[in-house]
C-alpha positions as CSV (number, residue, x, y, z in Angstrom):
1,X,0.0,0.0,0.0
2,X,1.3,3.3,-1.1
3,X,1.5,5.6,1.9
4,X,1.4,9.4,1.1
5,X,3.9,11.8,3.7
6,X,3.5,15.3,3.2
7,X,6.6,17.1,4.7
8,X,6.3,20.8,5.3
9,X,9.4,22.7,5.4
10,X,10.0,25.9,3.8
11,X,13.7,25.0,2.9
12,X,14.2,22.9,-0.2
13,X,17.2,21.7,1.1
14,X,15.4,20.1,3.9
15,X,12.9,19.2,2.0
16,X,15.3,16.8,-0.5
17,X,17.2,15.7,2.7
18,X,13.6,14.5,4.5
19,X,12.3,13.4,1.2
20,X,15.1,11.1,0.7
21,X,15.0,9.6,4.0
22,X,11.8,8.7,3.7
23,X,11.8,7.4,0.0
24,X,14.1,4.4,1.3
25,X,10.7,2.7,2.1
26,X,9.2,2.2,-1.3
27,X,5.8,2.7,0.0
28,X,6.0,6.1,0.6
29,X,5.0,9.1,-1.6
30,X,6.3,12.1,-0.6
31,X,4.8,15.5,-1.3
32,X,6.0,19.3,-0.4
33,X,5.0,22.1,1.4
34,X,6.5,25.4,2.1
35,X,4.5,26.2,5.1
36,X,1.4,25.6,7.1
37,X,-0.7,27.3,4.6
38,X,0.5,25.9,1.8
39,X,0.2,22.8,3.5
40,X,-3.1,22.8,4.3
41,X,-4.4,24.0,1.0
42,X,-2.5,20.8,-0.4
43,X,-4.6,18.5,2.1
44,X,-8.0,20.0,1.3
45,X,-6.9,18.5,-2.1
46,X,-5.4,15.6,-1.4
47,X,-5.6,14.5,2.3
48,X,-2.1,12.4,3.0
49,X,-1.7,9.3,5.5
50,X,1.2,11.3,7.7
51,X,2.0,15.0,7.7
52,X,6.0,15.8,8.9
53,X,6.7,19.9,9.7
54,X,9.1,21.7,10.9
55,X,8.3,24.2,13.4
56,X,9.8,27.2,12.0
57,X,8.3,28.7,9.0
58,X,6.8,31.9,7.5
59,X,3.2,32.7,7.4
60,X,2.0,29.7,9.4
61,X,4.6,27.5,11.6
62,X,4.3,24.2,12.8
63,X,2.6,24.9,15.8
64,X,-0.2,26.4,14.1
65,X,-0.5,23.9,11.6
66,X,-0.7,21.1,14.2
67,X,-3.5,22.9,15.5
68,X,-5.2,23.1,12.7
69,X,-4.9,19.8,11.2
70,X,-6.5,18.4,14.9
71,X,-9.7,20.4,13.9
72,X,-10.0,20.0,10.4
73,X,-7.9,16.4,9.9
74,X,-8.6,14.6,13.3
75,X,-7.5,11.1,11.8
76,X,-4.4,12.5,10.1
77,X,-1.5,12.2,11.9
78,X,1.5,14.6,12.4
79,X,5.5,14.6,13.2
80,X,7.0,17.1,14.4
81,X,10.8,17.8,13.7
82,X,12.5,20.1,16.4
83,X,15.6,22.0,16.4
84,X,17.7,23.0,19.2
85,X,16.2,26.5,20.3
86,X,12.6,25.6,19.9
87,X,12.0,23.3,22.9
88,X,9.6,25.2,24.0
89,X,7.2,25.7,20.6
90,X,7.8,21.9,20.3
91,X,6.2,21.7,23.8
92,X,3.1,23.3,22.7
93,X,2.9,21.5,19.3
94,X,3.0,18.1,21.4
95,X,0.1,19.4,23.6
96,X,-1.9,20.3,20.9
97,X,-2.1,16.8,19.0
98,X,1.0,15.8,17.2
99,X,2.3,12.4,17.9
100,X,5.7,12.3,18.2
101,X,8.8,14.2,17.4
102,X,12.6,13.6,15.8
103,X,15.4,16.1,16.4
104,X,16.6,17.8,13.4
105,X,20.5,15.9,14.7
106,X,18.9,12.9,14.4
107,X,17.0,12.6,11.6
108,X,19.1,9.9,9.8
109,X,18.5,7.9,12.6
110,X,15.2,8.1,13.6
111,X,13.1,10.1,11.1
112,X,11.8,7.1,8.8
113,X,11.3,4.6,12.3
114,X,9.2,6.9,13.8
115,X,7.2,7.4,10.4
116,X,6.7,4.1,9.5
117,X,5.4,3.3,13.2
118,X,3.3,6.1,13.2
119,X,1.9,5.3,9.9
120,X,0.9,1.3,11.0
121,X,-1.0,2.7,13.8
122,X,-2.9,5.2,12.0
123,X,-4.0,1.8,9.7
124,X,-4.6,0.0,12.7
125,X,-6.8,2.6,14.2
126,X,-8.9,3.2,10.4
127,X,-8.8,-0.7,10.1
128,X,-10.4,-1.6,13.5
129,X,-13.2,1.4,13.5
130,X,-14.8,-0.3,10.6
131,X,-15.4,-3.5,12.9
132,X,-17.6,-1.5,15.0
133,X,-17.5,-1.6,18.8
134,X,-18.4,-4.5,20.4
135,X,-16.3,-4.7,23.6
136,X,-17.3,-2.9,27.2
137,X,-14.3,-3.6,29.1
138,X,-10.7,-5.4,29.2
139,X,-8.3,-6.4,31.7
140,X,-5.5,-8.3,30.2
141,X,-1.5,-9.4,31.1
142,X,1.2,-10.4,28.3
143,X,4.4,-11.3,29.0
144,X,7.1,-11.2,26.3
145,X,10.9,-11.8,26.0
146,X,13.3,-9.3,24.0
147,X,12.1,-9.5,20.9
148,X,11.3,-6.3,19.2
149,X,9.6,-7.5,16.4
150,X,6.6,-8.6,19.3
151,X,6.0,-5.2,20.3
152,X,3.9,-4.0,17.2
153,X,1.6,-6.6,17.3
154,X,1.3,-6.6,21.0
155,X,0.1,-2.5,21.0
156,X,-1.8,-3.1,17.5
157,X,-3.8,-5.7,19.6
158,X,-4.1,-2.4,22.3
159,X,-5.0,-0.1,19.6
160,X,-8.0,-2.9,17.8
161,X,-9.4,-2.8,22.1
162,X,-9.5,1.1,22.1
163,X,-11.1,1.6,19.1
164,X,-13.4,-0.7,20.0
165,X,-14.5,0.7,22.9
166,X,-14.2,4.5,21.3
167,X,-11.9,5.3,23.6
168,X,-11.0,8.8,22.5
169,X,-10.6,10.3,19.0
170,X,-7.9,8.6,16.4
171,X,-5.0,10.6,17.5
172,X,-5.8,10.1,20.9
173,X,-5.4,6.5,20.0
174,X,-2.8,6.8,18.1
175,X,-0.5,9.1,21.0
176,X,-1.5,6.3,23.6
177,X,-0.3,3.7,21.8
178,X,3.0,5.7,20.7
179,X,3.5,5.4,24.4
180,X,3.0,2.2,25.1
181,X,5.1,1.4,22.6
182,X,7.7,3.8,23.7
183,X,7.7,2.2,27.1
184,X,7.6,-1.6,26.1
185,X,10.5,-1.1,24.0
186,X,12.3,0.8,26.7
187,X,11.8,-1.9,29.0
188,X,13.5,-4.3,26.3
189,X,16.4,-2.8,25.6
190,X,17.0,-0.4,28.1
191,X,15.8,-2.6,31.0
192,X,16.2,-5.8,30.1
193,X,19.2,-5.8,28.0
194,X,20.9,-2.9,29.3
195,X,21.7,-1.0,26.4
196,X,22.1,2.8,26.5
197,X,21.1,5.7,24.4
198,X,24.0,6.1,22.5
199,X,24.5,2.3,21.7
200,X,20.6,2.0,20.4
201,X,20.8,5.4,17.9
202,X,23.7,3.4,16.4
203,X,21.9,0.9,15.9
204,X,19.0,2.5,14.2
205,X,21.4,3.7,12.0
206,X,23.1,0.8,10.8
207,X,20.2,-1.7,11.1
208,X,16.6,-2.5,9.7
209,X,14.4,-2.7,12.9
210,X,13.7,-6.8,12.3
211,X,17.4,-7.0,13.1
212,X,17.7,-4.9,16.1
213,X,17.0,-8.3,18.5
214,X,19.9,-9.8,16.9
215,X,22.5,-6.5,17.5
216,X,20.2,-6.4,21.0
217,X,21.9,-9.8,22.1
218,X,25.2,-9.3,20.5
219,X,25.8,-5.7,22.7
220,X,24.5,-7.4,25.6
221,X,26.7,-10.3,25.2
222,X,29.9,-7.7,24.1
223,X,29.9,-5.8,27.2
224,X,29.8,-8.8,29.3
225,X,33.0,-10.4,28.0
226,X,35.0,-6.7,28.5
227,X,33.3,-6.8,32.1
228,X,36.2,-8.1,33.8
229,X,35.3,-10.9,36.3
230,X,31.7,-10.8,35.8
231,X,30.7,-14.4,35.1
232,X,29.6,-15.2,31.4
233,X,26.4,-16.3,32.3
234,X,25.3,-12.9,33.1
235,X,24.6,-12.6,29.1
236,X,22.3,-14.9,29.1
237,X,20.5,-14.1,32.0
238,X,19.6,-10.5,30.3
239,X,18.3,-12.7,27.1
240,X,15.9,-14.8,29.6
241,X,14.3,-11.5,31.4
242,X,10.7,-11.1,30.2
243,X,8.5,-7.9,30.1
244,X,5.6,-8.0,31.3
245,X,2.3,-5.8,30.9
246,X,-0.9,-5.3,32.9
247,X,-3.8,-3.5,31.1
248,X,-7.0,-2.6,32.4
249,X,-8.8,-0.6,29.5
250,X,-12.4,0.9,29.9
251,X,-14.5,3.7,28.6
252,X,-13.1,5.8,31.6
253,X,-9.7,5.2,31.8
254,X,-6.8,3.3,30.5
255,X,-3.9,2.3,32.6
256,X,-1.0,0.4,31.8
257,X,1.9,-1.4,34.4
258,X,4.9,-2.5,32.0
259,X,7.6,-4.0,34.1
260,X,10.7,-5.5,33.1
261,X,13.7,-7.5,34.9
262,X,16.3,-5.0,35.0
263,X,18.2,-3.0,37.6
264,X,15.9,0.1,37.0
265,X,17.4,3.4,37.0
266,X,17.3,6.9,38.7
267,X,14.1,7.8,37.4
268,X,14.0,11.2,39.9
269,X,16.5,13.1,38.6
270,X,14.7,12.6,35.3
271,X,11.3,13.4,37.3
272,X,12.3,17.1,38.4
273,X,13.6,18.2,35.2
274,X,11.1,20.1,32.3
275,X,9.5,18.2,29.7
276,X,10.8,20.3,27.3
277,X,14.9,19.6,28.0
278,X,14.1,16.1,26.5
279,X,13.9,17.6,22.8
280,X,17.7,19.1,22.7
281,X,19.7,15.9,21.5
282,X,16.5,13.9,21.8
283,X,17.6,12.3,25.1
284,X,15.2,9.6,27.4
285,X,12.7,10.6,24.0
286,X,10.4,7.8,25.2
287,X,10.4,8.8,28.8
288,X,8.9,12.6,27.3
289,X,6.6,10.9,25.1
290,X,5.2,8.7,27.7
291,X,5.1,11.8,29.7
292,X,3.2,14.0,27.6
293,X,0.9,11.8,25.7
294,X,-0.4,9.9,29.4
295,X,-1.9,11.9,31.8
296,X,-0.3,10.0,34.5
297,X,3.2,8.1,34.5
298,X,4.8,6.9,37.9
299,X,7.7,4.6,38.6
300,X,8.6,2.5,41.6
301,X,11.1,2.8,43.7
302,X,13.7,0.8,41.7
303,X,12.6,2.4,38.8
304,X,12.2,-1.0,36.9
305,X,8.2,-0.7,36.5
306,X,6.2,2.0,34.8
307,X,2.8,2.8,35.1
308,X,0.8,4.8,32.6
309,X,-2.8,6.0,32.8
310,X,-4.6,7.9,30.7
311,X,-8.7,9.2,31.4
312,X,-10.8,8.9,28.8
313,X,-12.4,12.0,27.5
């Protein structure tokens, strides 16, 4: 299925940098936009499956177009992409309905992942509202090991359950789900397996995401041989820790407990900071996704198990 992006940027060198990222999945169209005006008058012509904007531009930024695009395009998606400087406009863009952000430095890495997610769950959402709604309420618990590739069909089962009960509007969905997703995948490789920031963005760079388990297991089982004197066996114990997740999903509220069997980390230093310090370099990104998109998100003490809950509108 052909997917149409419509990038809004009001340089044309950005726009043949972005363009080109995206064009490495054959599915995608790409179309242009100069800025929000321009890019709305495109939509009223040809509505597009994803919209990505920058948030500076003349006549009508980002900001504004997210707005607008809530009220007009409610089941169209939008990415934002932030620069350093604009933390704060980013902020407000994220408040008012778009669904997730990549910083301008990492673009190459992340720009195309985050589309292509974004993307399947706006089909999933489209695909499950023409089932109708059947179901009144679910409590459910999955467990899972590290395999990435489970996570996707795990949060499209989520997303089929909300729609289902009309939980919210499409983005809605859609922003919930980002989250859950954020924080299952968290808990694989940053709980479970240990891997940090820095390790992970090089692998999105140098790997499709279906192979991402594989480099997952071979970092984990790297820094365990140059640990000296820790026993190999630690390796494999990372590869046997499960996730686990506890939903409870009604018409009123949604709540989510994903847990995972690592050490945890120091989750209150990362507590007292402001939401929008996250979108400089695009640090603990799932952490500020979880925390703007949920209206609630706690930790335990260890810092190993995340609860999310979100009220129902």
């Amino acid at each position: 299925m052909t997917n149409t992006i419509l990038v809004v940027d009001d340089s044309q060198v950005d726009q043949r940098l972005i363009g080109g990222l995206l064009r490495v999945n054959a599915d995608h169209r790409i179309a242009f936009a100069e800025n929000g005006k321009d890019a709305l008058e495109k939509m009223a012509m040809a509505p597009p499956h994803l919209v990505v904007t920058d948030l500076v531009m003349p006549e009508m930024n980002g900001l504004e177009l997210v707005r607008e695009i809530r009220n007009r395009y409610p089941q169209i998606p939008a990415i934002l992409m932030t620069a350093y400087g604009n933390e704060d406009t980013a902020m407000e863009a994220m408040a008012a309905g778009a669904v997730s952000y990549v910083p301008k430095a990492q673009q190459a890495e992340r720009l195309l992942l985050t589309a292509d997610r974004v993307i399947e769950r706006a089909h999933t959402d489209r695909y499950r509202r023409r089932l109708g709604a059947r179901l009144n309420e679910l409590y459910c618990s999955y467990s899972l090991d590290n395999d990435p590739g489970l996570v996707a069909p795990l949060v499209d089962q989520i997303q089929q359950t909300l729609s289902s009960l009309q939980v919210g509007d499409p983005i809605e969905r859609i922003r919930t789900c980002v989250a859950l997703e954020e924080a299952l995948l968290n808990a694989i490789y940053h709980g479970n397996l240990e891997i940090d920031e820095e390790e992970l963005t090089q692998a999105h760079t140098n790997f499709e995401e279906e192979r991402l388990a594989l480099l997952a297991r071979e970092l984990a089982e790297a820094r365990v041989a140059a640990e000296s004197g820790v026993p190999p066996r630690i390796a494999s114990e990372r590869q046997d820790r499960e996730v686990t997740l506890d939903a409870h999903i009604s018409a009123e509220c949604t709540r989510f407990v994903i847990r995972d069997g690592g050490r945890g980390f120091d989750h209150e230093s990362k507590a007292h900071r402001r939401l929008s310090d996250y979108f400089e370099c695009g640090e603990s990104r799932g952490l500020m996704l979880m925390r703007i998109m949920m209206d609630e998100v706690s930790f335990n003490s260890v810092g190993n198990e995340v609860t999310l809950v979100k009220v129902n509108q």
